[in-house]
Rosetta silent file (secondary structure, phi, psi, omega in degrees, C-alpha in Angstrom):
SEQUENCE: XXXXXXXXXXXXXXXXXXXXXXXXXXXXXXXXXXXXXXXXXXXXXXXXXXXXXXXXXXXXXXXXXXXXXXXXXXXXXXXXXXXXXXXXXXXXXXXXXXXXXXXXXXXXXXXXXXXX
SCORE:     score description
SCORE:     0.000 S_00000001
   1 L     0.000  -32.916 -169.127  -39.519  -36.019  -29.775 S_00000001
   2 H   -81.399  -30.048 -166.190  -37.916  -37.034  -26.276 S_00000001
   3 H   -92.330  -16.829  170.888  -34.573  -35.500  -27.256 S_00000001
   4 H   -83.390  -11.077  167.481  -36.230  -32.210  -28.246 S_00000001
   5 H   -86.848  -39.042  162.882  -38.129  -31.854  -25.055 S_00000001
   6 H   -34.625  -60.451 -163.588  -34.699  -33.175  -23.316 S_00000001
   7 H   -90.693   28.418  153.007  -33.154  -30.303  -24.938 S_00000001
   8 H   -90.680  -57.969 -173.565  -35.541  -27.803  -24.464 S_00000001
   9 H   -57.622  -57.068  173.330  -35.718  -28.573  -20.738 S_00000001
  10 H   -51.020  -65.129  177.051  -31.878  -28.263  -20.706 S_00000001
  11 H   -69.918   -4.819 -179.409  -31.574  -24.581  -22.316 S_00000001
  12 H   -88.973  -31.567  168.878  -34.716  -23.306  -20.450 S_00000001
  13 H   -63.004  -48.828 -164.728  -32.366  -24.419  -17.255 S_00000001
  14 H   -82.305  -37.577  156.480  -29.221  -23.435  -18.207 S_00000001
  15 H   -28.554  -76.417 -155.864  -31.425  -19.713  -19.157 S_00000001
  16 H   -72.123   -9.501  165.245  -32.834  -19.476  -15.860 S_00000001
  17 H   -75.430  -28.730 -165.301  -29.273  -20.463  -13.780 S_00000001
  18 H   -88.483  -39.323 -172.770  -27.530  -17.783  -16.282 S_00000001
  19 L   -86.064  -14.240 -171.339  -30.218  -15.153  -15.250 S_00000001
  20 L  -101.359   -1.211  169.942  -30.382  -15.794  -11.977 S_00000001
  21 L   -72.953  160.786  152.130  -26.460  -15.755  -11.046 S_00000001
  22 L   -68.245  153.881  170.419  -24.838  -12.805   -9.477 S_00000001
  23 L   -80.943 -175.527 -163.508  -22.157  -11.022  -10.632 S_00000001
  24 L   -83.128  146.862 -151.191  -18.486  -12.463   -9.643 S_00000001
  25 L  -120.100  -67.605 -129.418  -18.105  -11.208   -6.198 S_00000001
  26 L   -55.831  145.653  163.835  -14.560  -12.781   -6.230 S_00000001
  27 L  -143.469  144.891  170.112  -11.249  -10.819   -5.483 S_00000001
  28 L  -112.634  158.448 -170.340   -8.121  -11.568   -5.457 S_00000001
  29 L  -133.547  162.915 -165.092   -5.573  -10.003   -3.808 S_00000001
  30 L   -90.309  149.644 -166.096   -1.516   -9.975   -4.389 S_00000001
  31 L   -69.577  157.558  158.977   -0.116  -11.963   -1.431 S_00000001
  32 L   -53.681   -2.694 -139.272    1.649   -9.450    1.057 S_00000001
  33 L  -121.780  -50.605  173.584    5.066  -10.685    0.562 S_00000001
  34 L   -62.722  -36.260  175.602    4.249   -9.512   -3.035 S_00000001
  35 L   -86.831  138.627  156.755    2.991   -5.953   -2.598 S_00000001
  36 L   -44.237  106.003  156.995    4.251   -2.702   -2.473 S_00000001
  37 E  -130.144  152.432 -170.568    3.018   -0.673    0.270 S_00000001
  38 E  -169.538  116.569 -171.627    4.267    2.622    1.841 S_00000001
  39 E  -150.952  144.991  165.907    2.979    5.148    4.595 S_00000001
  40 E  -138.056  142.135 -167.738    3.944    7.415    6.692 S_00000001
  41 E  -114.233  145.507  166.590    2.027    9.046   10.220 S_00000001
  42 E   -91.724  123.152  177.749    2.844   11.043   12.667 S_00000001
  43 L   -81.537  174.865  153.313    2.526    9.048   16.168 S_00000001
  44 L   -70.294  177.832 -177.878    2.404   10.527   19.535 S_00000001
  45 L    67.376   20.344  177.957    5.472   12.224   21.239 S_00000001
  46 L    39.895   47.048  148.418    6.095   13.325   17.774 S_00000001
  47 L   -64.789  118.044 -168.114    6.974   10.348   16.751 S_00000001
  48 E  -108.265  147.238  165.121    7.030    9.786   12.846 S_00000001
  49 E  -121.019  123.166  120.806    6.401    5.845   11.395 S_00000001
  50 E   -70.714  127.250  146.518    7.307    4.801    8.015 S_00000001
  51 E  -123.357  147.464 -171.783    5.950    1.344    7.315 S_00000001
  52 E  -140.965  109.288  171.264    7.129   -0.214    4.359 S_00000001
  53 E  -122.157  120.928  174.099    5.992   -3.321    2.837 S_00000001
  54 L  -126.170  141.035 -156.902    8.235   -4.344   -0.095 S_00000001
  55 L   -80.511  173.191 -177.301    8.794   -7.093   -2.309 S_00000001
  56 L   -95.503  166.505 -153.030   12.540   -8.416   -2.281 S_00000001
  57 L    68.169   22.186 -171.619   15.308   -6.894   -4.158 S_00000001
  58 L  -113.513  143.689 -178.539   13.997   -3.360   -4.262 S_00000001
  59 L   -96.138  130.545 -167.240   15.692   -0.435   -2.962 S_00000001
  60 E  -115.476  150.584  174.887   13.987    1.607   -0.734 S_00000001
  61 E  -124.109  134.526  136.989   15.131    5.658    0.649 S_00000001
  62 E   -90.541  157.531 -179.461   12.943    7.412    3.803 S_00000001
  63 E  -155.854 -175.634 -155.527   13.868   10.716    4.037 S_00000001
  64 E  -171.098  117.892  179.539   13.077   14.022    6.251 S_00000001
  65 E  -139.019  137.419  178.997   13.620   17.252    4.861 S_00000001
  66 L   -43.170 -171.698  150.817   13.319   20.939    7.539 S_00000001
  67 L   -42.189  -41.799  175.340   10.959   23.529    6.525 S_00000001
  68 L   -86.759  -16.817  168.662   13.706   24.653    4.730 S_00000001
  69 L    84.581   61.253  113.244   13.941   21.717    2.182 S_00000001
  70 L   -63.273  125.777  168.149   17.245   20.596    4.452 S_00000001
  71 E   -72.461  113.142  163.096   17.592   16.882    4.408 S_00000001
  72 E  -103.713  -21.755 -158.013   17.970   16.007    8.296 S_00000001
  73 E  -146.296  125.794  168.095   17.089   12.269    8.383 S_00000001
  74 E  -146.234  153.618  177.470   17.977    9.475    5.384 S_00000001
  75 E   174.425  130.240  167.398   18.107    5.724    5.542 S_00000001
  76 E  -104.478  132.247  172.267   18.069    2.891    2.873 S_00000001
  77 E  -119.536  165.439  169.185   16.707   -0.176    2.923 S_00000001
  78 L   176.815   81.502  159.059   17.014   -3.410    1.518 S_00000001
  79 L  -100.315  161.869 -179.233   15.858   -5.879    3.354 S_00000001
  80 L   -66.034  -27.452 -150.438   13.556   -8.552    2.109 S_00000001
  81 L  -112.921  174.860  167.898   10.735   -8.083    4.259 S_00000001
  82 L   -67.498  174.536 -178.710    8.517   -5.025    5.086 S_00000001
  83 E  -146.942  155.078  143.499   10.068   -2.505    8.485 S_00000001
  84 E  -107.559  117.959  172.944    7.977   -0.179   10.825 S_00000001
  85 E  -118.226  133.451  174.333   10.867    2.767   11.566 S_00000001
  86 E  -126.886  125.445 -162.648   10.065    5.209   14.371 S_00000001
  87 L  -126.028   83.092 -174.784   11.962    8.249   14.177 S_00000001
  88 L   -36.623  110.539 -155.767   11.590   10.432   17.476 S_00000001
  89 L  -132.577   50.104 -161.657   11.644   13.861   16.528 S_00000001
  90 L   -87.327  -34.257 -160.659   10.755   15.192   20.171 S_00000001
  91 L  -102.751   30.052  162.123   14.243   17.103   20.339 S_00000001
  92 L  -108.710  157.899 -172.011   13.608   18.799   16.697 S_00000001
  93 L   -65.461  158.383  176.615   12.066   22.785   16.626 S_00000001
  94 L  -102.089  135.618 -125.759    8.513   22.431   16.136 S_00000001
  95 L   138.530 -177.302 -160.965    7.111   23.130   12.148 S_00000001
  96 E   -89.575  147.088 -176.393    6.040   21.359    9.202 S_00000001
  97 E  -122.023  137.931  168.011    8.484   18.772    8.517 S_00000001
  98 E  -100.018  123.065  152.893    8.339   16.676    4.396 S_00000001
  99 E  -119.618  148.111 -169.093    8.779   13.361    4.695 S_00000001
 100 E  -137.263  163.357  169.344    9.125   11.220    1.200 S_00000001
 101 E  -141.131  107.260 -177.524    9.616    7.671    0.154 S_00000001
 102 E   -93.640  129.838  155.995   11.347    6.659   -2.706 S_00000001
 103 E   -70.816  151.233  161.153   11.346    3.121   -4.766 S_00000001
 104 L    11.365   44.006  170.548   14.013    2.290   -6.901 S_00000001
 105 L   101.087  -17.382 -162.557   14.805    5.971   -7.439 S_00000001
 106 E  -113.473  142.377  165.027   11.079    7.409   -8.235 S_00000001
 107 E   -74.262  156.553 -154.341    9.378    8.832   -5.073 S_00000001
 108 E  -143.462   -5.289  167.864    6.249    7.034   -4.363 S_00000001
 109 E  -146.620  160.160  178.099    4.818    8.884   -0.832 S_00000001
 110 E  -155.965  125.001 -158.125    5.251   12.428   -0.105 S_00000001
 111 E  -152.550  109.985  172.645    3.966   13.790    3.324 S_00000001
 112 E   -78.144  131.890  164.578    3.677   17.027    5.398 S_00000001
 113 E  -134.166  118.847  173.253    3.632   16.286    9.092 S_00000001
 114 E   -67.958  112.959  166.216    3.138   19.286   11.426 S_00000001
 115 L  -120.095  150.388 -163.953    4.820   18.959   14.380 S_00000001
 116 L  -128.125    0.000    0.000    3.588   21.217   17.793 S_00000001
């Protein structure tokens, strides 16, 4: 009789702790070192930034192509770590400029920036 009220007492517990949790709130997130990331803005002074956070061994291209789909500005990296690149574009004609950023061959940001 004591162990069936014991164990009655127990699953009537472990019910009301099961109904009464939350869902899992937890997140995890891939370390920085670890992630991919890639953006690029126009600053002032018509300034453009590409930041790049990349894991090591990966090859990275920025690139800058006119109005005209001319390539004016390229540059590969492969370094270990993430870069900020600022690429002054005060002494280019003013228009829409595409900037893109390719991983390991497949482009992976693609961006109009107006400059005026």
């Amino acid at each position: 009789m004591k162990t069936t009220i014991a164990t009655a007492a127990l699953m009537i517990l472990m019910i009301a702790a099961t109904a009464n949790a939350g869902p899992d709130t937890t997140w995890t997130k891939v370390p920085s070192e670890l992630a991919f990331d890639a953006t690029v803005n126009l600053q002032v002074n018509d300034i453009i930034e590409f930041r790049v956070e990349k894991p090591v061994g990966e090859k990275v291209v920025l690139k800058i192509y006119s109005e005209r789909s001319n390539k004016i500005y390229q540059r590969t990296l492969r370094k270990e770590k993430g870069i900020e690149l600022n690429c002054d574009m005060s002494d280019m004609d003013k228009g829409t400029y595409t900037c893109v950023i390719e991983r390991n061959g497949e482009e992976v940001v693609r961006k109009a920036i107006t400059l005026k």
